[in-house]
RODO-2510 file (C-alpha; in nm, 4 decimals, decimal comma):
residues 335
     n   res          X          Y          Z
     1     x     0,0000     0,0000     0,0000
     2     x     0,2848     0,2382     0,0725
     3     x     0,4237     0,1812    -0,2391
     4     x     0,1127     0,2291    -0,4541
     5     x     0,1263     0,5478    -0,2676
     6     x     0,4638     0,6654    -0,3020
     7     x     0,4029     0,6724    -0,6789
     8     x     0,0900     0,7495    -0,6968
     9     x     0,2291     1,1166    -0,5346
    10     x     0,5660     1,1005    -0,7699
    11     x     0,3521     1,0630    -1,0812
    12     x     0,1225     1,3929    -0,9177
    13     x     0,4093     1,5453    -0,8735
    14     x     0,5000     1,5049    -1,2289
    15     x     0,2004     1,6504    -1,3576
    16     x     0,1248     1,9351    -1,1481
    17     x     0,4976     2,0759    -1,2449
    18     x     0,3598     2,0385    -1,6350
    19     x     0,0533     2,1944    -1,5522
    20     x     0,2023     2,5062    -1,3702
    21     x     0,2518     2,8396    -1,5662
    22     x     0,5846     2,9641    -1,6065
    23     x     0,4906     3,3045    -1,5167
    24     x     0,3420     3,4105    -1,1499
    25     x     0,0385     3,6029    -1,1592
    26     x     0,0156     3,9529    -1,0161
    27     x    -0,1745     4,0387    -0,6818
    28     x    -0,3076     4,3151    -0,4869
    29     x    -0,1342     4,4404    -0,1607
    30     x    -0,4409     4,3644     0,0005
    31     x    -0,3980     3,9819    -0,0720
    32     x    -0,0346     3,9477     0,0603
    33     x    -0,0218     4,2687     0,3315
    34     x    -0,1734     4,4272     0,6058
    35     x    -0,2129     4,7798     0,7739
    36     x     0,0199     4,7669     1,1064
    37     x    -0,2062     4,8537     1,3491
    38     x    -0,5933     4,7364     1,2238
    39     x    -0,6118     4,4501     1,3825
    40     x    -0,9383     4,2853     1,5906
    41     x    -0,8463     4,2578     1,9595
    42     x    -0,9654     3,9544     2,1634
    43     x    -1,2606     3,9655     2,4318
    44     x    -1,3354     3,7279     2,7154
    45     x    -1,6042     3,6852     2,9465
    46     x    -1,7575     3,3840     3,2013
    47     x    -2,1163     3,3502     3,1814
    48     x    -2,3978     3,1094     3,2526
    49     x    -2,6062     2,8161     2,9752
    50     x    -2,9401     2,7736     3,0980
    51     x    -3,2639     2,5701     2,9559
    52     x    -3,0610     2,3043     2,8711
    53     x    -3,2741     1,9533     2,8784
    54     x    -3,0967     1,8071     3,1579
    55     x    -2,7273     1,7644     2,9715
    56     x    -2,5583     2,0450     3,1991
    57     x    -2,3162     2,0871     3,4482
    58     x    -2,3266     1,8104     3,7483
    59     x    -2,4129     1,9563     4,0871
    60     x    -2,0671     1,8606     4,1971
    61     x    -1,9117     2,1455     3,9721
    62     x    -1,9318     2,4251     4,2812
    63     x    -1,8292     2,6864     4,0259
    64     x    -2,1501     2,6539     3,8565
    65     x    -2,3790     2,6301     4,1772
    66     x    -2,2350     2,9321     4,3212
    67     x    -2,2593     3,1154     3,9941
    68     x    -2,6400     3,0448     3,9855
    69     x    -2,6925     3,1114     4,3450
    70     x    -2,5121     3,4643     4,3033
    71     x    -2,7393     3,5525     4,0030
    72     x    -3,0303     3,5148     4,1879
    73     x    -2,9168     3,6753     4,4811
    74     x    -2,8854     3,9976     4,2775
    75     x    -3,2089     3,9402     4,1487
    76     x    -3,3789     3,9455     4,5030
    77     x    -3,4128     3,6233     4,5569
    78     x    -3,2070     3,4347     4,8249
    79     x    -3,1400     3,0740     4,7806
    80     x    -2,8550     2,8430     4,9372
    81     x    -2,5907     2,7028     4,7201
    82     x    -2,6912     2,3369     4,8602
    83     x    -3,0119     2,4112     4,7041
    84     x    -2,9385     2,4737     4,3566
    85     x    -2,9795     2,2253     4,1349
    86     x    -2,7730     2,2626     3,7584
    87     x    -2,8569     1,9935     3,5789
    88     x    -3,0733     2,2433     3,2848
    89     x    -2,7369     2,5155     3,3147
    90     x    -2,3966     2,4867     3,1687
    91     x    -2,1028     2,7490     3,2806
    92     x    -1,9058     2,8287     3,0183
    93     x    -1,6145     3,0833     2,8528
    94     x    -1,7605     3,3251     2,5981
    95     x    -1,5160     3,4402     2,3439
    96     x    -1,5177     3,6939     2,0824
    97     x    -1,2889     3,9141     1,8791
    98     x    -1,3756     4,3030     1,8282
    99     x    -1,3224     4,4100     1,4900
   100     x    -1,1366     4,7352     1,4227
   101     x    -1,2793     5,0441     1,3977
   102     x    -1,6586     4,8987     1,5706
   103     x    -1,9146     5,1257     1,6365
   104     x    -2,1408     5,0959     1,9312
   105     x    -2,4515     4,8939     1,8451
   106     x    -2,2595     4,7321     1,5955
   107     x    -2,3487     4,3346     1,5843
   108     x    -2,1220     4,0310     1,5941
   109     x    -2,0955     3,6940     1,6583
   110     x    -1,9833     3,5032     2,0118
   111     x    -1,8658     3,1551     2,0629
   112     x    -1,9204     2,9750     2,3936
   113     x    -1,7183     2,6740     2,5539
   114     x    -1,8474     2,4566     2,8319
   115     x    -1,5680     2,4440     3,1026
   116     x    -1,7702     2,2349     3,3321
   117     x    -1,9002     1,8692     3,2865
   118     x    -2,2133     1,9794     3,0870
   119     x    -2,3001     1,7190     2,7832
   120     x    -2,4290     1,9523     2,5380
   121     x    -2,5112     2,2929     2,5054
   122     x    -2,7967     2,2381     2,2589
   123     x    -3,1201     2,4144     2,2693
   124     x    -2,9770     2,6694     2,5257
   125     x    -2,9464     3,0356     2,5945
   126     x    -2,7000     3,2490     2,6910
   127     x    -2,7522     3,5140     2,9655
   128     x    -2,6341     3,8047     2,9878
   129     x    -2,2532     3,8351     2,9794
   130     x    -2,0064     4,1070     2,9492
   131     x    -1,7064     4,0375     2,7175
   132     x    -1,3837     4,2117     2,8455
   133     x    -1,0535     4,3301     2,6974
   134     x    -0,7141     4,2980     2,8367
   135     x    -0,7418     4,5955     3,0077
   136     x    -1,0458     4,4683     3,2174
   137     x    -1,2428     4,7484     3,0430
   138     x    -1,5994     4,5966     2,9064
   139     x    -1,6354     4,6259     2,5239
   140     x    -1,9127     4,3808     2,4251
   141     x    -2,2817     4,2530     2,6005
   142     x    -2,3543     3,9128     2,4752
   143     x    -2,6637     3,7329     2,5169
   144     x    -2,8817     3,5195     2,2836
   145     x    -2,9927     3,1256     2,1949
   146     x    -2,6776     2,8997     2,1364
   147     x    -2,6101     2,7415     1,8024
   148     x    -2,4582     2,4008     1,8019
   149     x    -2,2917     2,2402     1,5255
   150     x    -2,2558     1,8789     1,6595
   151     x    -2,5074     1,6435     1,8589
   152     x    -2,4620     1,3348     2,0770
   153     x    -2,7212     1,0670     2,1964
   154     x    -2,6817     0,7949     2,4241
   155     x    -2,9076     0,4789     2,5680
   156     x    -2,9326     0,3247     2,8709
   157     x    -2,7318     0,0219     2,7672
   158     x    -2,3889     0,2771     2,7471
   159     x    -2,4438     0,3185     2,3654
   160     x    -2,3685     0,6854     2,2626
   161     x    -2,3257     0,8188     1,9106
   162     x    -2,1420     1,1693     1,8376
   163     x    -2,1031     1,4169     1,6147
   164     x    -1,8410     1,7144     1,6149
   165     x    -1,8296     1,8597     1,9552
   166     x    -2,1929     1,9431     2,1388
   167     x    -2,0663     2,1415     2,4188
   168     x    -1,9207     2,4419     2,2140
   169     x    -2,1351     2,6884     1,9939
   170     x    -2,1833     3,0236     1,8626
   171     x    -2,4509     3,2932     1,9298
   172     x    -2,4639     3,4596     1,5902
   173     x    -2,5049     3,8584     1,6059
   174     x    -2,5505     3,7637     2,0015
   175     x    -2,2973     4,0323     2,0562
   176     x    -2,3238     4,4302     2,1124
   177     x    -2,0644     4,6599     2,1314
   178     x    -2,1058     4,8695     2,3979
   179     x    -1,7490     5,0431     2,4070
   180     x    -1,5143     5,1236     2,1251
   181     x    -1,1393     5,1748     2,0514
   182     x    -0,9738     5,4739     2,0377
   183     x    -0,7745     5,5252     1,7312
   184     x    -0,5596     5,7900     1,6054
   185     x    -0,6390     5,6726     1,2456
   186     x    -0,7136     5,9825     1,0830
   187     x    -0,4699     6,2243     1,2454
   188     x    -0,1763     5,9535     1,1216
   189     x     0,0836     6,0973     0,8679
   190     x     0,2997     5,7646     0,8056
   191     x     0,1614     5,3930     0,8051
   192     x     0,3428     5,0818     0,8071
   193     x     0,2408     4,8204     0,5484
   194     x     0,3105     4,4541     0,6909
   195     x     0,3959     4,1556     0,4571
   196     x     0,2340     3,8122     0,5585
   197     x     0,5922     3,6803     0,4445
   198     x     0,8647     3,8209     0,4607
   199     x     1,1051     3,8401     0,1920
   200     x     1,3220     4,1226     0,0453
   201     x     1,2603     4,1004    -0,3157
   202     x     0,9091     4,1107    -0,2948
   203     x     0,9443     4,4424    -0,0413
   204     x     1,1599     4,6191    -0,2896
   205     x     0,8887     4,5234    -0,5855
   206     x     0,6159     4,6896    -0,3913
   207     x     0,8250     4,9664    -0,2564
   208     x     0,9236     4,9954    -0,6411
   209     x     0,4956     4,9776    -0,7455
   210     x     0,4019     5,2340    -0,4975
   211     x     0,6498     5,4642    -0,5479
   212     x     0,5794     5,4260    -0,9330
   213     x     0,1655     5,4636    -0,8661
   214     x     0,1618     5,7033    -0,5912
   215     x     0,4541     5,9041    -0,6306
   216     x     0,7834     5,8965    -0,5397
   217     x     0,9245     5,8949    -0,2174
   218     x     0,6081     5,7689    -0,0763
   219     x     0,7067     5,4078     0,0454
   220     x     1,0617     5,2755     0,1601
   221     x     1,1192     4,9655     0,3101
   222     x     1,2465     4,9171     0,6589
   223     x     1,3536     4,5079     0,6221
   224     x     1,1765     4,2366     0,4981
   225     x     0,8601     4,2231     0,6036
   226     x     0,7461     4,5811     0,6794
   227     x     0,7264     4,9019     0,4559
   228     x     0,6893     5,2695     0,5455
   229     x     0,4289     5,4784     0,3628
   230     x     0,3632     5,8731     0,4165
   231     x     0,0636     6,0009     0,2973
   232     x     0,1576     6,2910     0,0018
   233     x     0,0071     6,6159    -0,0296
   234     x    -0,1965     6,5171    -0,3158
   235     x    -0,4352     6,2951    -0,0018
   236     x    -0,3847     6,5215     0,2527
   237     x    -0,7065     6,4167     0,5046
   238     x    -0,7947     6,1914     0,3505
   239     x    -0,5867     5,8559     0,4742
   240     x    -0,8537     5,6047     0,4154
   241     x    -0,8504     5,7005     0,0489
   242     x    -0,4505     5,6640     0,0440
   243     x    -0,4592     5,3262     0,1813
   244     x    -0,7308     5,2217    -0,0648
   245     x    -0,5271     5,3417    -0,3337
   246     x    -0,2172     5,1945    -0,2070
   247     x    -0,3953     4,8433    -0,1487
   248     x    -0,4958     4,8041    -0,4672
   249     x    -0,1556     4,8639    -0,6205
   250     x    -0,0242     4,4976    -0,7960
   251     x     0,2705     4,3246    -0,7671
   252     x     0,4513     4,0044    -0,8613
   253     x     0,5310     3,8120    -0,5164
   254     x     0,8442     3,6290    -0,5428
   255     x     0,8844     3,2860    -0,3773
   256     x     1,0886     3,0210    -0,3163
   257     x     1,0456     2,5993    -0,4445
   258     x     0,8064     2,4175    -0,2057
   259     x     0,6527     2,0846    -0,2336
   260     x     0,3714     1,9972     0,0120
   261     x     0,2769     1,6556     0,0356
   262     x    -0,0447     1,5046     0,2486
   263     x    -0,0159     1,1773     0,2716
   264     x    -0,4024     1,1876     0,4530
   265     x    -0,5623     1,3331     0,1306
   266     x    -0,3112     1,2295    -0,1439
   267     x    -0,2744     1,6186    -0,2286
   268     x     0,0568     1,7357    -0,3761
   269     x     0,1178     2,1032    -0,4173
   270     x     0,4067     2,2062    -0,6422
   271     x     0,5502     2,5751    -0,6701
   272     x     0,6204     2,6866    -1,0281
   273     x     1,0301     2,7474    -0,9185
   274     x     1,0648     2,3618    -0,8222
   275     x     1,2758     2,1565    -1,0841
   276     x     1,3319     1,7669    -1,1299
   277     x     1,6452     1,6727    -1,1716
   278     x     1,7742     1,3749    -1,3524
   279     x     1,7038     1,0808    -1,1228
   280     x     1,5975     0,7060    -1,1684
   281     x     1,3600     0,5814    -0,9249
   282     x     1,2663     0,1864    -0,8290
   283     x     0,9667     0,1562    -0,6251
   284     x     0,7765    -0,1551    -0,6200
   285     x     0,7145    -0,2665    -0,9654
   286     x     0,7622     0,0200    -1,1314
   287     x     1,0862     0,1756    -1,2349
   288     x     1,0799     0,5627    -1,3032
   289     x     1,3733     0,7294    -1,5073
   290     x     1,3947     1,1117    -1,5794
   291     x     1,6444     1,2604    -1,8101
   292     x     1,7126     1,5964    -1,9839
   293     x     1,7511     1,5669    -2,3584
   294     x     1,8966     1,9153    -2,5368
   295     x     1,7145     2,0539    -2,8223
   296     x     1,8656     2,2582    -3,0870
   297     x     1,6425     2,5465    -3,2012
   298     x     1,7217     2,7022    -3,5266
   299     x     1,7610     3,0128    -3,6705
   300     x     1,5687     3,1344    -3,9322
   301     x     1,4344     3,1101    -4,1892
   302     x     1,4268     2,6959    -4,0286
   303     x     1,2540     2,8491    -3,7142
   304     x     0,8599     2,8528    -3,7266
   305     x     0,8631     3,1838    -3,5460
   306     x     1,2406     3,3182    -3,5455
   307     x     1,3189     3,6014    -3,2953
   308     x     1,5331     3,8497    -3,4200
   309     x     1,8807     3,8401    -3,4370
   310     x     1,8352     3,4515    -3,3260
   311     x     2,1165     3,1859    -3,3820
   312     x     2,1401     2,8122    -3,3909
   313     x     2,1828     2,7821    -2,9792
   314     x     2,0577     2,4711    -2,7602
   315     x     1,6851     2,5339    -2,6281
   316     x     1,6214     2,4275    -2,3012
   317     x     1,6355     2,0993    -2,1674
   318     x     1,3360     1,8853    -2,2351
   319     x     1,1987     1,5876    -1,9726
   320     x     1,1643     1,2701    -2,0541
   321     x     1,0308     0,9801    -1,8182
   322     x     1,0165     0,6069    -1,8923
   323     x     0,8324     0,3440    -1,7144
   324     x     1,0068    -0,0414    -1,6561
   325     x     0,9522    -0,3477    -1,5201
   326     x     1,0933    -0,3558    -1,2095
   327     x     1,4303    -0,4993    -1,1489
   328     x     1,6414    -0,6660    -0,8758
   329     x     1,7934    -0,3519    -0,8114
   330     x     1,8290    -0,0022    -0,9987
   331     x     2,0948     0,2718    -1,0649
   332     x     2,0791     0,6798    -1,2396
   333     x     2,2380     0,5994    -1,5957
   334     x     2,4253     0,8500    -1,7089
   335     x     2,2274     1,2085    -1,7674
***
């Protein structure tokens, strides 16, 4: 089986690299940057499950039995701890991430995580919770019915079937943001434009794009990864519109060979910059060979489309593969 497989992926390999185009496409900034700065910032906040159908927390989890017992103590009514019984209400973690530049009102989604012993979280409702930031400052109100993407059944015998995970969901839009982040966004002369991936060449191409669209002397790079813009006169007040502009300037990204096998999925991904040298392979029953065989290109008027000023020169290097029987043992002939 591990052979079948080992040349099922050398044979992929082989035809993604003829399949590839010799020359990268172009992309936005937008596709391989990002503005240093705009960013979402995490939130995090403990709240309470409840009208769950018996698959909550056990009465043993305290955490959960003093939570309820405090929630109705600030709602007037005074019951003891020992009295509370959670099997309908789940404690759990609410998570979210606040989007830059949110308005208050603004909408978005929470997740919530059981951190008790609850079984599922379906069919419940979250209560009110406020969402903090790292300072401790509260940014978000979440409350709203729980969506679950998984389910799990049991019978009395022990039997239990699963699917995905039951005690973690999402309230969509169950968030509200009730606090927003300051920025200094529009009093900002000079941004900083952040590659996912850092690599010169591609900094100096879209330092040499920019300065080419926008004018020159607008972006320099500082290493790598991260480029300094200044806003011109010509978009004086108006950064948003610079950063637009500058977005959806195009470059070529350059890149480096990489091969990424998944031996799961039987994927192969090939970049166009990998080669195949001359090699013979044995594997199995299959032998693979690969040589290079020069080809001599002509000058005109032999040449079906002769460039100008051409002469008789060697073209490049053409593969060739063969498939054998497979033999005691192998060795690269002579390329």
């Amino acid at each position: 089986m591990k052979a079948k497989t080992c040349v099922w992926f050398f044979f992929c390999f082989l035809f993604l690299g003829s399949c590839l185009c010799n020359t990268a496409m172009a992309v936005r900034l937008k596709e391989i940057s990002s503005i240093e700065g705009v960013r979402s910032n995490p939130l995090v906040g403990y709240g309470l499950v409840i009208g769950l159908q018996g698959t909550g927390d056990q009465n043993n989890t305290q955490f959960t039995v003093h939570s309820l017992a405090n929630m109705l103590q600030r709602m007037g009514i005074r019951v003891p701890p020992e009295a509370v019984k959670v099997k309908n209400v789940a404690a759990v973690m609410v998570t979210a991430q606040l989007p830059a530049f949110a308005r208050q009102g603004q909408n978005l989604d929470v997740q919530v995580a059981s951190i008790g012993d609850a079984k599922s979280l379906q069919g419940g409702t979250l209560l009110l919770t406020p969402l903090h930031g790292p300072d401790g400052q509260v940014y978000v109100l979440a409350q709203g019915a729980v969506s679950v993407g998984g389910f799990s059944f049991g019978g009395a015998s022990g039997g239990r079937v699963q699917q995905n995970h039951p005690t973690v969901g999402m309230v969509p839009n169950g968030g509200t943001v009730e606090r927003e982040v300051r920025s200094s966004f529009g009093q900002k002369d000079i941004f900083r434009l952040v590659l996912h991936q850092e690599d010169f060449t591609t900094a100096q191409r879209a330092v040499k794009a920019l300065n080419s669209r926008l004018g020159p002397g607008v972006a320099r790079s500082i290493d790598g990864r991260t480029l300094e813009l200044v806003v011109p006169s010509g978009f004086e007040g108006r950064q948003a519109e610079f950063l637009a502009a500058a977005e959806a300037v195009e470059i070529q990204p350059d890149a480096s060979g990489k091969v990424i096998l998944d031996e799961r999925t039987g994927t192969v991904i090939m970049g166009e910059r990998v080669r195949i040298d001359p090699v013979a392979i044995a594997q199995g029953g299959l032998t693979v060979i690969i040589k290079e065989t020069p080809e001599v290109v002509p000058a005109a008027p032999f040449s079906p489309r002769p460039p100008q000023g051409a002469q008789p020169s060697s073209g490049p290097p053409q593969g060739r593969t063969w498939l054998q029987e497979a033999r005691p043992w192998w060795r690269p002939e002579a390329m």
